[in-house]
One Martini backbone bead per residue (centre of mass of N, CA, C, O) as a GRO file, in nm:
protein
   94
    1UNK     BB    1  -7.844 -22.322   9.345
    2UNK     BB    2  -7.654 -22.441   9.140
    3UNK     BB    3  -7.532 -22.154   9.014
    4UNK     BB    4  -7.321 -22.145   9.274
    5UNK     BB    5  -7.108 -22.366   9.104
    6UNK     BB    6  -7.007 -22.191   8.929
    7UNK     BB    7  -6.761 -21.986   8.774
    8UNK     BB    8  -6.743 -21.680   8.947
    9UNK     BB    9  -6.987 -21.698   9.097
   10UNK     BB   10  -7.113 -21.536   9.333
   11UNK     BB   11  -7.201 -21.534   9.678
   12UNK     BB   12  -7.586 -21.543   9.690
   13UNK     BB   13  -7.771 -21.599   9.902
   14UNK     BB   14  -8.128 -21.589   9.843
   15UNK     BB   15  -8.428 -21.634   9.879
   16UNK     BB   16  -8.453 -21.865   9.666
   17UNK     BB   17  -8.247 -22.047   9.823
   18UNK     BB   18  -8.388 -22.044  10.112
   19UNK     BB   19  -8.599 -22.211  10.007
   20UNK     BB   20  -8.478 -22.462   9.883
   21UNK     BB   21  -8.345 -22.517  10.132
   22UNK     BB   22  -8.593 -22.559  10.326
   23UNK     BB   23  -8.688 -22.745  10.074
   24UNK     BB   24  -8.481 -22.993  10.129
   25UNK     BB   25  -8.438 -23.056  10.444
   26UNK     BB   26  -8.766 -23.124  10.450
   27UNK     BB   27  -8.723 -23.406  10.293
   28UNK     BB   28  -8.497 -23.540  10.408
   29UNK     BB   29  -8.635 -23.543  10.702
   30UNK     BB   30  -8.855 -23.720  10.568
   31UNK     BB   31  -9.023 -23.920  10.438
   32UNK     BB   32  -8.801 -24.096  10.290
   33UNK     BB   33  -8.558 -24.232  10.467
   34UNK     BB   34  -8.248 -24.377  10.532
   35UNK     BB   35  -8.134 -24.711  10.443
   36UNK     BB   36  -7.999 -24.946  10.498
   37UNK     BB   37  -7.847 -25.242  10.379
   38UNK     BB   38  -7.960 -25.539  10.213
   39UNK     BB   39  -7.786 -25.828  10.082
   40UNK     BB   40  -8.049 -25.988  10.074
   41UNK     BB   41  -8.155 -25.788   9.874
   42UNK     BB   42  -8.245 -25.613   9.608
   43UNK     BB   43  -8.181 -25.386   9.393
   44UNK     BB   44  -8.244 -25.022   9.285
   45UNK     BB   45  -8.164 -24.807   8.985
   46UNK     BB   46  -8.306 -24.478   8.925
   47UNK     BB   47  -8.285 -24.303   8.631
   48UNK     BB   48  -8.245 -23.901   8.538
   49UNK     BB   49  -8.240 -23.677   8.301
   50UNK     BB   50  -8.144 -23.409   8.177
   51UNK     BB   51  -7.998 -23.094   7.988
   52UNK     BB   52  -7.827 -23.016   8.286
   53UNK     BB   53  -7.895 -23.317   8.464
   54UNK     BB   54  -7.864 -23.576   8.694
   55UNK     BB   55  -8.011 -23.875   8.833
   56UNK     BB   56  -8.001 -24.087   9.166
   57UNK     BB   57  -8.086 -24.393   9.269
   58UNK     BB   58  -8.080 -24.614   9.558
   59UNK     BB   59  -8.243 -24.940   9.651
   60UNK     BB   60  -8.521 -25.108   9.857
   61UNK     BB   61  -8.729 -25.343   9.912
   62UNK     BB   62  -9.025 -25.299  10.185
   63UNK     BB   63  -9.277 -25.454  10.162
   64UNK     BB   64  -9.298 -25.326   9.874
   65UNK     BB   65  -9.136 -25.057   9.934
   66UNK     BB   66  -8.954 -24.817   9.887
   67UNK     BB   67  -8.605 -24.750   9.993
   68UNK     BB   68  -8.361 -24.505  10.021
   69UNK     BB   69  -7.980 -24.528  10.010
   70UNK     BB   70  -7.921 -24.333   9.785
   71UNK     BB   71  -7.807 -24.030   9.657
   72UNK     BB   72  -7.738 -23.879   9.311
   73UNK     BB   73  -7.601 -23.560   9.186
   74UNK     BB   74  -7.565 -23.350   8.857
   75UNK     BB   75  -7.417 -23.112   8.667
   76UNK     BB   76  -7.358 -23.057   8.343
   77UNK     BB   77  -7.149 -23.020   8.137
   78UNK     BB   78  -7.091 -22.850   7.830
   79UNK     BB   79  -7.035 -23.163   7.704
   80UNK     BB   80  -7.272 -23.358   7.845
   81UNK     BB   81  -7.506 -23.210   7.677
   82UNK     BB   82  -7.463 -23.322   7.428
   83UNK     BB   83  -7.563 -23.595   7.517
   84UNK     BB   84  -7.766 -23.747   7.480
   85UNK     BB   85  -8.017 -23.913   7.663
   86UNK     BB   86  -7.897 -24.210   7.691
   87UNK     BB   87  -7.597 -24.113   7.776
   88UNK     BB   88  -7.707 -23.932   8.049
   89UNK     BB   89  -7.828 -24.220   8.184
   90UNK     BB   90  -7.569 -24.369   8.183
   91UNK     BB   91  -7.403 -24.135   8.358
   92UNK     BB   92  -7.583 -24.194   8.600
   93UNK     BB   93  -7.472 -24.499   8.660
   94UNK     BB   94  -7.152 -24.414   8.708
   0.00000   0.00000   0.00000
């Protein structure tokens, strides 16, 4: 579905957008779901790239188990592209 924030592409929502879409609304909506935040708990931050993409996870251990407290990806301008790959996980943390 990224395809389609592409700058002139016509939108077209496909039946493979139509699949991705209800299976990511299908994965949002079943556990791990989110959680508020707990300011007495530590913080986890996993981030992580790709050739044409970032994404990065925030969350808390509760009992043990990682919970996500917000989600949050971005795909790559053709200059972010050329970033190494350690700088653009670094801005994935940004």
């Amino acid at each position: 579905m990224t395809h389609l924030l592409e700058k002139d592409t016509p939108f077209v929502f496909s039946e493979d957008c139509i699949q991705a879409f209800q299976t990511l609304k299908k994965k949002l909506t079943k556990a791990p779901i989110l959680i508020a935040l707990n300011w007495d708990l530590p913080f986890e931050l996993m981030c992580d790239a790709s050739d044409f993409a970032i994404g990065a996870v925030l969350g808390q251990r509760q009992e043990k188990l990682f919970r996500p407290i917000h989600y949050a990806s971005k795909t790559l301008t053709s200059a972010e592209s050329n970033y190494t790959m350690t700088e653009k996980e670094m801005l994935a943390v940004v």
